[in-house]
Structure formats: C-alpha cells, structure tokens
N, C-alpha and C positions, 0 to 999 in steps of 0.2 A: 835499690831493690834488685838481686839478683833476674834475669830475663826471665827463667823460667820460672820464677815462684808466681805463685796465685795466692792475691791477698785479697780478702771480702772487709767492707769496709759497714759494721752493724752499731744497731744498737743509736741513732740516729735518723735525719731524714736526707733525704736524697729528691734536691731538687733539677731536673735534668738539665730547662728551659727548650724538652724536646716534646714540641705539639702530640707527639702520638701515645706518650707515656712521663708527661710532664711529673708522676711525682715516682718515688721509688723508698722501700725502708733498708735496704743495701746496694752496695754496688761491688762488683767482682773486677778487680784488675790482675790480668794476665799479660807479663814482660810489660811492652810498653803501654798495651792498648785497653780497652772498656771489654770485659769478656760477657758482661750482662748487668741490668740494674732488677734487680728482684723484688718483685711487691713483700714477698717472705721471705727472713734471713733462714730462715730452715731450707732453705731451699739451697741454701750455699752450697758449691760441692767440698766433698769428705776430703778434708788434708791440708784443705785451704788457709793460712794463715789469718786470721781472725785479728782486727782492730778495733777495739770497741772504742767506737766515737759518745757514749759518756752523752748524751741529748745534743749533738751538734750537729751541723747542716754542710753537708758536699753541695758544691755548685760547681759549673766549669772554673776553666781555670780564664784569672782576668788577666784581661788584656787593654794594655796604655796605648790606644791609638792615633795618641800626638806627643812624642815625647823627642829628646834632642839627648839623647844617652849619653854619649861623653860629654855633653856639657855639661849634663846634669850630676856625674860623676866627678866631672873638675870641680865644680860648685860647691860641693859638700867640703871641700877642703880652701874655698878661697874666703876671703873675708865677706860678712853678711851682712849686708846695709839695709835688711827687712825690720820692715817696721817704724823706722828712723822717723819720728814726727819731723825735725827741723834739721836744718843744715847743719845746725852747728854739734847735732848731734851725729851725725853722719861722720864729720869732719873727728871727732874725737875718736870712733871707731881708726879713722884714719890713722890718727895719731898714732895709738896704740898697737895698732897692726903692724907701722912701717919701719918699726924698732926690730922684728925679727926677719926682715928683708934682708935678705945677703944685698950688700954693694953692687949693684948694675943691676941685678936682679929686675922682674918685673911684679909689683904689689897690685894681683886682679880680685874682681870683687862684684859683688851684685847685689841689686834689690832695692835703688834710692827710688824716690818718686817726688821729683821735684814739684809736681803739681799740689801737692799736698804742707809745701813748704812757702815759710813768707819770705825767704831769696831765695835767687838760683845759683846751682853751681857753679864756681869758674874754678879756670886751672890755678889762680893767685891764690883762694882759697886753700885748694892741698898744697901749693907751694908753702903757704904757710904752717901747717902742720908737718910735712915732710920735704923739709928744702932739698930740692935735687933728685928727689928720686921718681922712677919711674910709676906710674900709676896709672891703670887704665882700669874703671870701673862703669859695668855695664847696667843702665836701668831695670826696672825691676820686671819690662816689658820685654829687655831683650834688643831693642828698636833704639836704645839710644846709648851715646858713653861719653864721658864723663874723665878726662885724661887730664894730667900735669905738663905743665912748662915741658919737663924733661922728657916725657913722652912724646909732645906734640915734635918736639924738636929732632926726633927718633925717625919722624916722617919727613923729613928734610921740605916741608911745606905742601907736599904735593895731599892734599887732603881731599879736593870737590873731584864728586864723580858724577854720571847720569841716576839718577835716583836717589840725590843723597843730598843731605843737607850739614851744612855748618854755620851753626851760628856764630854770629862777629857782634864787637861791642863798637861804641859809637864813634870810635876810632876807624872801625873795619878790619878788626886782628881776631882772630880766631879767641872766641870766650872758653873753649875745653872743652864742650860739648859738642860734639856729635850726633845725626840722627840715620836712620835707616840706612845706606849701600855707604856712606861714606865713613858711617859705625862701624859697619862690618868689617868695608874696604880695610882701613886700618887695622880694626883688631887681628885678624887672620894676619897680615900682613908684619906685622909690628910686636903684637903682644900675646899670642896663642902659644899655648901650652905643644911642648913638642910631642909627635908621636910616644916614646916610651915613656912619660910623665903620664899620659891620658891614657895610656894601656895601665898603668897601672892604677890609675885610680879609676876604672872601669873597672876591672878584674877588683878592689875593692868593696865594689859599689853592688855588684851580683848580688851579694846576698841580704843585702837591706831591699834589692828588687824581690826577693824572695818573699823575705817577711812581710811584704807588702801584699803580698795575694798574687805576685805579677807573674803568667807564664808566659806573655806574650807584647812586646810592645812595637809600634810603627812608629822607627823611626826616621826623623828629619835631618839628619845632618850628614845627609849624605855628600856633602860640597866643604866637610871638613874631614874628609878620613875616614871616618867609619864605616865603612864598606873594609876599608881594610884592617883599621883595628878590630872587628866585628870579625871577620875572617884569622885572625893573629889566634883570635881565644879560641876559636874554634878547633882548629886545626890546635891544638894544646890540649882538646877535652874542658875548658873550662865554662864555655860557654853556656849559663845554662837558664836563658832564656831565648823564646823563639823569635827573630827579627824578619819585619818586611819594612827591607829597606829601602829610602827612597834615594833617589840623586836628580842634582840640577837639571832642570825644565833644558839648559840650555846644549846640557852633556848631549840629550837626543836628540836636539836639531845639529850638532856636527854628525850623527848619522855615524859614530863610532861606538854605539854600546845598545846590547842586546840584554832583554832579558835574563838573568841568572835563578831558574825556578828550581833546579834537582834536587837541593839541598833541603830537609823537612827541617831544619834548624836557622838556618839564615839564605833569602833570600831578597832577590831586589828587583823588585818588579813595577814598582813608577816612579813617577817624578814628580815633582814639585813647582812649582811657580807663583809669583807673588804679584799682587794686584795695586794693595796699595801699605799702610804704614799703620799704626796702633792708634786707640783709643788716647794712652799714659802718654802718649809723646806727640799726641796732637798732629797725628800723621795720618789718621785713617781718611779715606777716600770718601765724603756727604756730598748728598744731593744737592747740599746747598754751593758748592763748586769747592770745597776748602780739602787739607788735606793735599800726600802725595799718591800721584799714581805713576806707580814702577812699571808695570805692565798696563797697557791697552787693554781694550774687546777686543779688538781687528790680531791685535799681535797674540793674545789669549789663545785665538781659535785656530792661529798658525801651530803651535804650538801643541796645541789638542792633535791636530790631523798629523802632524810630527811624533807625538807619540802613541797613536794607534796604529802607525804606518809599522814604527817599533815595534809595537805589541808590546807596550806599556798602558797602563792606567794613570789619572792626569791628576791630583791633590794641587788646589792653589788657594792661597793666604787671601782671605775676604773681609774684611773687618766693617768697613763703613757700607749705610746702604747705598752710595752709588759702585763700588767696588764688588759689593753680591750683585746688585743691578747688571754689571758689567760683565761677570764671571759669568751669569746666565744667559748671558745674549751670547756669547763667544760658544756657551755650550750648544744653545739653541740652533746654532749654526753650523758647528763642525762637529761638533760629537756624534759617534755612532749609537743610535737606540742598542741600549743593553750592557754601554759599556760601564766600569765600575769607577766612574771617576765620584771626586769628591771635592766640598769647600771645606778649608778648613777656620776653625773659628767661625765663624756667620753669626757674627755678635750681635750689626747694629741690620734689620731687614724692613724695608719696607714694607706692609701689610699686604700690599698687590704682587707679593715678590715669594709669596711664603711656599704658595701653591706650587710655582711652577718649580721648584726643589722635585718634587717626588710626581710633576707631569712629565719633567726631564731624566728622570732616575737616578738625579745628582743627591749624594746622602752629604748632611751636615756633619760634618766631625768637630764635636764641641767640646770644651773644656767648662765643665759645672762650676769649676770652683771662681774661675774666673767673675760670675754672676756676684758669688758672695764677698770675694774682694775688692773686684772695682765698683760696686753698689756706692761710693762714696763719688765715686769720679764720675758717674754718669750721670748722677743727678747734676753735678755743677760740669760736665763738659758738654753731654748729652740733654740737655735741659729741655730742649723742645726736639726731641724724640727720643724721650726714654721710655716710653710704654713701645720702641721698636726693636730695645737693648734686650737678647739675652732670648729670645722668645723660646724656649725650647719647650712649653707644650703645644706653642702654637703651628709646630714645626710637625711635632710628633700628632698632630690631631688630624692636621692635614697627609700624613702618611708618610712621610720622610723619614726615611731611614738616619738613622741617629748613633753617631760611633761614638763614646765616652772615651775623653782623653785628662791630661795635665796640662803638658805643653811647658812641661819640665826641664831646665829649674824655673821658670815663670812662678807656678805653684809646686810642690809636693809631690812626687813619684807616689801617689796612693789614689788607689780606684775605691777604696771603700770612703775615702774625702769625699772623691768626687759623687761616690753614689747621694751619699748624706745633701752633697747642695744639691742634684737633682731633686729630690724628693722634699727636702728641707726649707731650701731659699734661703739657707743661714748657718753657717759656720760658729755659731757665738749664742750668746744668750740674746742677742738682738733679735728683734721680731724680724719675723721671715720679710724679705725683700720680694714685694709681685710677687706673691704666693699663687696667683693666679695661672704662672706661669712654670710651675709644679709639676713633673709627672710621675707615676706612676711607679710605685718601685720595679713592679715587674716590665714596665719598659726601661728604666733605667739601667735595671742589670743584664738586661739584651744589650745592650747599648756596650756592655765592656765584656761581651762573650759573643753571641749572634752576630752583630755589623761587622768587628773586625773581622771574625771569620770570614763573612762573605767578600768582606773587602778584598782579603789578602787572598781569594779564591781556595778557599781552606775550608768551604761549609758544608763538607760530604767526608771533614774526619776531624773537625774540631768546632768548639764555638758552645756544643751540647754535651751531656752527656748520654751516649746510646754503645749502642754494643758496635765495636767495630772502630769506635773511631779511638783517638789517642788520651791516655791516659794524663789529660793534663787538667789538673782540678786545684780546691781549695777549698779545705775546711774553718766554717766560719763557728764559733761560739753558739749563735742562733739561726734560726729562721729567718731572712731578714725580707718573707713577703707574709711569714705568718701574721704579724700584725704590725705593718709599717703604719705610721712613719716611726713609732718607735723600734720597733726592732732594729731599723735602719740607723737608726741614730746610734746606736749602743752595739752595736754587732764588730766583732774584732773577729783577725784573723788567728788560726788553730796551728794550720799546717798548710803547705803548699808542696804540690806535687806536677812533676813535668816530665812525661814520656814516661810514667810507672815507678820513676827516681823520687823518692822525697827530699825534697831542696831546700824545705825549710820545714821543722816538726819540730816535737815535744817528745822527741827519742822513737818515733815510729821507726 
C-alpha cells in the first residue's frame, strides 16, 4: 500500500484489545500507522479507499514470541520424523530420504521421540538403512540428536562437553545419540546449514510466516546467525516481519555487545540463557534431583546483573520445577524491580512457585501447543507431577503475564494453533487434557499481541490497535471472543498486514 493512501477497513468488527476503546466497527489506516478506529464507518473520511471485510474480525497483528526462525525455515525443507510411532518407521523415512543425498552431503532432519518407541536409536540402525552416509537428525524437542557412524566419525571423537551428554552402549562407544550442549556442540559444528542455504530458505519461509497471521516474532537463535541473516534481508527490503532478537546470555558477559534498538523492523535487545534440558529427552531439571542443569541460581543471577549492566532484558530456558525454582531465586536476587525479563517454557512449576512469577515481574513465555502434544509424555514421564505440567491458568490467575509462543520447529509457526490449545486443551478430537487449566480466549489472544509488545518495549505503538500506533494487524474469518471456545477453534486467517503493507491478502 502506497504511504500516503488512506484505507478504512468496513463492514466487519474491529477488535482493538485497547482497554479504553476495546471494540471498533472500522478501522482507518494512514501510510504505515492506525489513523482512527471508528465506532461508525460513515464516519470514514471522503476519498478513503474502502475494504469491505464481508463479516470478519481485525485484531492486532500476532506475534510468535518463542520462535528459532532459521531453524524453523531450514526445517520445512529437511526430512520430517513427526509423528513416527516406531523406529522402524523413522528408519524407513531414513531410507527413503538418503537416496536424494548428494555423496558427502549432510541428510538433517527432525521430530523423532524415542520415548514413545519400544527401541532406541543407534547410529548401526541408520548405518543400516544408509551405509556411509552422513546423517545428523534432531529430536522432536530440539535437546537431542540422533547421528550415524559417518557423522559421528566427522567429530573425530571429541564429543562430551560441560552440559552435555552422550550416551554409550555397554561397550562405552558412543550409541548416536546426543543430548543437550553436546547435541548442539556438534550440530553447529559439524552438520549446520551454511549461511546462504538458511538465507535462502528464510527468505522462503516469510510468507508462510505471513499466512500465519505472524507480524511479529522473538526470536532465539541468536548464537547461530541470525542477527545477521535477519540483517542480510533486511537491508534487501525483504524482510517483512518485525524481530526482537535475542543472543547468547554469554555474548554479554564478554561485555562486547550493546543493545541494537533504532531499527522499528529488527532489533536485539536480550539475551538468553538456559537452566536446565527438556521434558522429551529426560533432561529437564525436578525437585526430585534428576535431570541436567546447564546453568546454576548463583551463575543465573551473575548473568542477570550482566545483562542489565548492558541494558538488556534476560529470557532463560525453565523446563522442570527445580529449574523455574532456580531461575526465580536467581531473579529474586539480582533482578532489578521493573525489569522485563522472562522464563521461557515454564512447563513443569511447583504450586508454591506459581505466585512469585508476577510478585517478581517475571512473565511466562509459553508455548500452548506444547500442552496438547506432550500430554502423552507427561502422564508416563511426569506421572507424579502432572497436575504441576502446563499450568497456564494457574499462571494467568495469579497475574502473570503470559506471552504465546511455538518454539518453532518444536511445533508449527502458527499463533492461531496455539490460541486454540490455550483455550481448547486439545488439538484433536481427544477430550481436552486438564481443561481446568484453560484460559480465556481474551487472555490468550493478549498473550500473542499485548506481552510481546511489552516485552520487546513496543507497548506505546504496537501490541493494540489505537490511533497512532503501527498499522500491523490481521484479518481473521470470525470473531474469535464473540463466542469461544468455538469461534476459537474454527477461526482462520483472512489477511495479514505489517506497517500499512499487505503481506498476505486475498488481493487487497
């Protein structure tokens, strides 16, 4: 859309999620920004370019605030090991895949879940399906991998690191499996996609982020590139979603990287850090002593006062309840009242632990869907604390600011998924899982417009829609607070629009 054209968007509803004027029956965009939301479309001014939205519903625009973008871009094009009840079905996948392998080539791939299998993987397994070739496949957590003979052999043995683990058979030889820092250690190291492979399948991937409703996402991966691939597209014009991006907790204890806030399209303004290891790979950090922990309390809180010396905000990886246990002590102690830091994931929480989130002003950044997938794995891993898995209205009841994310590729780049398992507890025809733990559509859809805004210090020109702030919205088919939970469950996306640009439409 040209800058200076003024387009009124009629003939639908206009929900703001702005306390002072929460509903509206059009909305006026001028160049990039909200020029008014009008109770009457007659009121539009004379000249206006006129969209008749046909009974559908504007809402801001959503925003994924846990996503891993170029990995989630590489993913869509590596092989898919979702779903895979058994190994031996995995392994066929295998098969099939490693025939269109160029020779030396690396065959990556994702989404096993060996817990749900009656054997585990070894690298003899894909030897046998593809003798000699390289193959490094990552769990469906992200936390584990899953390599061949010829891969492992890639690492010339140097595999264990501090936070990482390698499983050995009863020999004591490396089984192919990988878990947390010594997964990663390797992958980066050994099997990652080069920069102009993931620029291009980023630049790809934009507009399936579009169709998604996505005008906004926080992302994680900042300790593989993207800060600079995120910068490549930009500086091209192609960029056309808004980033707040993160980098390694450890970037800002070398005390060499400052804030980057000027840019209203990509910025990077925290950091990240990691406590303990997943649910799926039997890594996360319990009370009961089990589990790994990567990061301390004691070194947690080094690390906070590290990056507020920066003038960064602090996101760190929470999964089990002594791991949020631990992340809270560390905030309790060096965080400064007011700052915007965050846990992300805050899967499994103690009851006594719930409160002190929003005594502290720590917000949950949760992925919903996650609830409705590992609902199988936390009955049988979580079995005597699964009424602690997933709590998220117990979260949002106690006052906790609540940011809706994916945590992508883990799940789906789509905020309207995740709305549905907030509000649903079920992704399927299966009865909802702890319905009890259910919130509200209208907090859920604050959750992927409001929190990230405020996160990413953006909640005086985006997050709502009001006059003045940035034309970054989404047209949905319904109403999706008019009568949830169904509305919620059937509501698709129309169009999507980002700084007054329509970036995904139906020929607007």
């Amino acid at each position: 859309m040209p800058a200076a054209e003024t387009t009124v968007l009629v003939g639908g509803t206009v929900r703001t999620l702005d306390p002072e004027r929460p509903w509206g029956g059009a909305l006026v965009v001028s160049g990039e920004r909200i020029a008014a939301v009008l109770e009457d479309p007659a009121d539009a001014p004379a000249g206006a370019r006129r969209v008749d939205l046909a009974g559908a519903c504007v809402v801001p625009g959503l925003v994924d605030a846990h996503v891993h973008f170029p990995s989630w871009a590489l993913a869509r094009r590596e092989l898919r090991l979702f779903g895979c009840g058994s190994l031996a079905e995995a392994l066929e996948r295998v098969r099939q895949a490693a025939g269109s392998v160029p020779r030396g080539a690396w065959l990556r791939g994702r989404g096993w879940r060996d817990e749900l299998w009656g054997e585990k993987p070894t690298r003899q397994a894909l030897d046998a399906v593809a003798p000699g070739a390289r193959i490094a496949l990552r769990a469906h957590d992200g936390h584990s991998l899953w390599v061949s003979s010829a891969a492992l052999a890639a690492a010339g043995g140097d595999l264990g690191v501090p936070g990482g683990v390698v499983e050995t058979d009863d020999a004591g030889e490396p089984t192919g499996v990988l878990r947390e820092e010594s997964a990663w250690r390797f992958f980066d190291a050994h099997a990652a996609a080069a920069p102009a492979e993931t620029l291009d399948a980023m630049r790809a991937a934009l507009p399936a982020a579009a169709a998604a409703g996505v005008t906004g996402v926080h992302d994680k991966d900042g300790g593989r590139g993207a800060p600079e691939l995120f910068a490549a597209l930009r500086a091209a014009g192609e960029l056309t979603v808004r980033v707040w991006q993160s980098l390694p907790a450890e970037r800002v204890a070398d005390g060499d990287v400052v804030p980057e806030l000027a840019d209203p399209v990509l910025r990077i303004g925290y950091v990240k850090a990691f406590m303990d290891g997943t649910l799926g790979s039997r890594t996360a950090r319990l009370l009961d002593g089990s589990g790994v922990e990567i990061t301390s309390s004691a070194r947690l809180a080094e690390l906070i006062r590290q990056a507020e010396r920066a003038g960064f905000a602090l996101a760190v990886h929470a999964i089990g309840d002594q791991a949020n246990r631990d992340a809270l002590d560390a905030f309790a102690a060096a965080a400064t009242p007011g700052a915007r830091h965050r846990i992300e994931h805050a899967q499994c929480i103690a009851p006594e632990d719930v409160a002190r989130f929003a005594a502290l002003g720590i917000a949950a950044s949760v992925q919903y869907s996650h609830a409705t997938s590992d609902r199988d794995l936390v009955e049988r891993i979580w079995a005597d604390r699964v009424e602690h898995a997933y709590p998220f209205r117990s979260l949002w009841a106690a006052g906790v600011r609540l940011a809706g994310g994916s945590d992508a590729p883990v799940e789906e780049l789509d905020p309207l998924a995740g709305l549905r398992a907030a509000v649903l507890r079920t992704d399927s025809e299966r009865a909802a899982w702890r319905p009890e733990q259910a919130i509200p559509a209208a907090a859920a859809l604050e959750s992927f417009t409001v929190t990230p805004a405020w996160l990413s210090f953006d909640e005086h020109r985006r997050g709502r829609l009001r006059a003045g702030f940035d034309a970054d919205l989404v047209v949905l088919d319904r109403d999706p607070l008019a009568d949830p939970p169904a509305s919620v469950a059937d509501a698709r996306i129309v169009a999507t629009m980002m700084g007054g640009d329509w970036i995904h439409s139906s020929g607007w």
